[in-house]
DRENVEX-888505 format. One record per residue (C-alpha): residue in one letter; x, y, z. Coordinates in steps of 0.02 Angstrom, whole numbers, padded with zeros to 5 digits, always signed. Last residue first. Example, Ala and Ser with C-alpha at 12.3 -4.5 7.8 and 13.67 -1.06 7.14 Angstrom:
BEGIN
S+00684-00053+00357;A+00615-00225+00390;
This chain:
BEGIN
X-03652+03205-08625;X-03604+03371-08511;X-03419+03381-08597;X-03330+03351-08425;X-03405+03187-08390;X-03390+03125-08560;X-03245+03168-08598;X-03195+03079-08438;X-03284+02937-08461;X-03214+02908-08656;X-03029+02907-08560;X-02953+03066-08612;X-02795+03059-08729;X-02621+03104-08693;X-02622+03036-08517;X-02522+02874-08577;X-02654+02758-08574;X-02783+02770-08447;X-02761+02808-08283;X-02891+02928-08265;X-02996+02785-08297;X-02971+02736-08086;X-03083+02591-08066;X-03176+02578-07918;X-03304+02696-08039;X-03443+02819-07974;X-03562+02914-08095;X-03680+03053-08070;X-03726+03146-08227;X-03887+03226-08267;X-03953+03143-08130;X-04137+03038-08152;X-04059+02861-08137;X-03901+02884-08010;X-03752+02776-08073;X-03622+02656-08000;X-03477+02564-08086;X-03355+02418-08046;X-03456+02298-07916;X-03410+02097-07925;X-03488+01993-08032;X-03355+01861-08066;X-03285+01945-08219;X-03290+02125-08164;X-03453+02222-08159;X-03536+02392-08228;X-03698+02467-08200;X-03771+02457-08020;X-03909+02580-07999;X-03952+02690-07830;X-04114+02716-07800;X-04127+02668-07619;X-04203+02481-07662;X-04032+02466-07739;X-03930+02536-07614;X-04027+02407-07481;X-03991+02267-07609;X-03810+02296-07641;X-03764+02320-07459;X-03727+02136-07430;X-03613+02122-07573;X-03495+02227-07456;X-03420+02374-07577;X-03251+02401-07605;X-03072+02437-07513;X-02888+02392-07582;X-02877+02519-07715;X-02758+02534-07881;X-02871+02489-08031;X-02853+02513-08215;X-02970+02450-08369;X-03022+02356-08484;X-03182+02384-08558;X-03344+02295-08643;X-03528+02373-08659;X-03444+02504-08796;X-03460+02705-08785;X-03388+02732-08608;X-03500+02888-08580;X-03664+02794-08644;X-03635+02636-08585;X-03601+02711-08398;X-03749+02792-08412;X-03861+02648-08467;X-03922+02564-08592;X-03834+02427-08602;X-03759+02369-08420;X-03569+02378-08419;X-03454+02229-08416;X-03279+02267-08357;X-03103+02182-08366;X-02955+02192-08271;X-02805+02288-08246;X-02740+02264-08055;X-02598+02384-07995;X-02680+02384-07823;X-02842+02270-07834;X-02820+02195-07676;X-02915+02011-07676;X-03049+01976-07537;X-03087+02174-07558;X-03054+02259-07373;X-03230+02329-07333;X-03347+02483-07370;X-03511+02460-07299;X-03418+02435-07119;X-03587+02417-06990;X-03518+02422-06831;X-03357+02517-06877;X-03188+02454-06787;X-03090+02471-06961;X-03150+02655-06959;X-03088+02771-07107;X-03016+02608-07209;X-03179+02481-07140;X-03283+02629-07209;X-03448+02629-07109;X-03643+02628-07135;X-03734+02678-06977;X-03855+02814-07033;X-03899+02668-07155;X-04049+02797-07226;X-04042+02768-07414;X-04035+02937-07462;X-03913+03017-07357;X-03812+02871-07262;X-03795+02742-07406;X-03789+02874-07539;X-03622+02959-07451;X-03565+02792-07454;X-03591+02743-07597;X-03507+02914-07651;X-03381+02886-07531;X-03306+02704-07608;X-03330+02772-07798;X-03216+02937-07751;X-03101+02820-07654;X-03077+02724-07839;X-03137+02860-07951;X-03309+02995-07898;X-03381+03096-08043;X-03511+03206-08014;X-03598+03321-08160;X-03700+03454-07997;X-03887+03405-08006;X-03890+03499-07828;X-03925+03357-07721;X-03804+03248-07799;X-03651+03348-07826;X-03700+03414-07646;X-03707+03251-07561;X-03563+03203-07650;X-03454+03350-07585;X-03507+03311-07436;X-03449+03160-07417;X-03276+03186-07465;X-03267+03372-07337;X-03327+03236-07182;X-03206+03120-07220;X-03086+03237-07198;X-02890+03196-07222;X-02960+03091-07355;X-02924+02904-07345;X-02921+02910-07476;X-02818+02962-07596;X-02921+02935-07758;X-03026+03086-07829;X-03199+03134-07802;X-03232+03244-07986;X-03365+03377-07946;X-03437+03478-08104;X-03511+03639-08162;X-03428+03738-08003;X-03542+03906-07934;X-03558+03806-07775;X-03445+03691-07690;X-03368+03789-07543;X-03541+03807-07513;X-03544+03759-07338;X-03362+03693-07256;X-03313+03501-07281;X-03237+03527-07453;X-03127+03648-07381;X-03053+03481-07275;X-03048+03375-07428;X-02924+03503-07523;X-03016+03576-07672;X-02896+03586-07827;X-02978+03701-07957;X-02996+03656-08150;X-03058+03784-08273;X-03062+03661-08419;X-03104+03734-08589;X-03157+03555-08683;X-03080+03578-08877;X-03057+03383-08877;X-02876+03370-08924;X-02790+03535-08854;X-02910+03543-08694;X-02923+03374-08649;X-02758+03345-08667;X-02711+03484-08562;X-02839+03421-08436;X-02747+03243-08446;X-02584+03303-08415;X-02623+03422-08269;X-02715+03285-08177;X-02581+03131-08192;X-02490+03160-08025;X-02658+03160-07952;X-02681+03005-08024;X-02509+02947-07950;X-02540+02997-07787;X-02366+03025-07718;X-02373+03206-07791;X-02512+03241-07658;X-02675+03329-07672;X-02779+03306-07556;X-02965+03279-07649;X-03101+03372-07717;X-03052+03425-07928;X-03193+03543-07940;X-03203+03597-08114;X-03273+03739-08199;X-03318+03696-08375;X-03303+03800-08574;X-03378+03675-08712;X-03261+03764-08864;
C-alpha cells in the first residue's frame, strides 16, 4: 500500500461542498485503490506561518476562497513548488497557484485577485464573463502532458462551481514564465495548469473532487496522491 501525508490547505467549512466531500473520497481512496492517506486539515491562516508545510508528501489548495489568508494560500504554493512538494490546487486552489506563479516566478509583483481585491491595479484573477457555479462542461487536454497523463484520456467532462479565472491577458507573461497551459473548455478558455520539470504541480478551475458520487477517485486525484 503507497502510504502519503497530505496537506489538505484550506478553511474548512461544512458549507463547502468539496470540503464536505473530503472524508468520502480519502476512504475511497483508501479501500479501492490501496493509497494510505494521512490527511491533515491546514487552516489558510497556519498555512501562512514558516514550515507549517514541511515533512507533508503532498499539498492539495482547496476551494473556498476567498481564504481567510491570502497570504497562508500563496504560500503554500510557493512552497509545493519550490520544494518539489506533489501540489494540487482546485477551483480557488487553480486561481492562487497562478497567482502565486505570477508574483514569484514570473515577477508581476502587482498581479491581483479581483475576489481578494476588486479595486486591484493589475486584477490577474477576474470575474469569468459567464459564472461557472454548478457548470459541467467539457475539457480538452494537451497530449503529452501532465494533465494527460493523470486524467488518462485527452477528452473530459467535468465539474465547476467558481465565479473567478484567469485574464487572457496574463497567458503570455505566465507562459514566457514557465508556466504551461494544458487543458481548455470549448471556446479556449483556461481549465488546467502545469509546471514542466515538477514532479507534480497541477492546477484545475475545475473542481474533480466532485466527481461522481465520491465512491471512486477522479483519475487526477489518484494520480496526485499515488506519485504518478
Amino acid at each position: 500500500m503507497i502510504a502519503t501525508t497530505l496537506a489538505l490547505v484550506g478553511d474548512r467549512s461544512p458549507h463547502v461542498r468539496s470540503h464536505a466531500r473530503i472524508p468520502t473520497l480519502l476512504d475511497a481512496l483508501r479501500t479501492n485503490d490501496r493509497l494510505d492517506v494521512d490527511a491533515v486539515w491546514v487552516p489558510t491562516t497556519d498555512a501562512a506561518e514558516p514550515h507549517a508545510l514541511d515533512g507533508f508528501d503532498a499539498v492539495w489548495l482547496l476551494p473556498g476562497s476567498p481564504y481567510a489568508s491570502e497570504a497562508g494560500a500563496l504560500n503554500a504554493v510557493r512552497h509545493a513548488r519550490e520544494t518539489g512538494t506533489r501540489f494540487l490546487g482546485t477551483c480557488g486552489g487553480f486561481q492562487h497557484a497562478l497567482l502565486e506563479y505570477a508574483r514569484g516566478a514570473c515577477g508581476l509583483a502587482d498581479a491581483g485577485h479581483a475576489e481578494n481585491d476588486p479595486h486591484a491595479d493589475e486584477p490577474l484573477i477576474v470575474p469569468l464573463s459567464c459564472s461557472l457555479v454548478g457548470h459541467e462542461g467539457p475539457v480538452r487536454v494537451t497530449p503529452g502532458t501532465l494533465a494527460e497523463r493523470a486524467l488518462g484520456a485527452a477528452h473530459t467532462v467535468e465539474r465547476y462551481h467558481c465565479a473567478y479565472g484567469l485574464d487572457p491577458r496574463y497567458l503570455e507573461p505566465l507562459r514566457a514564465g514557465g508556466l504551461r497551459f494544458t487543458g481548455h473548455d470549448d471556446d479556449g478558455e483556461v481549465r488546467i495548469a502545469e509546471l514542466p520539470g515538477h514532479p507534480f504541480f497541477l492546477a484545475t478551475l475545475f473542481q474533480p473532487e466532485l466527481a461522481g458520487d465520491g465512491t471512486r477517485a477522479h483519475p487526477l486525484v489518484r494520480a496526485f496522491l499515488s506519485g504518478v
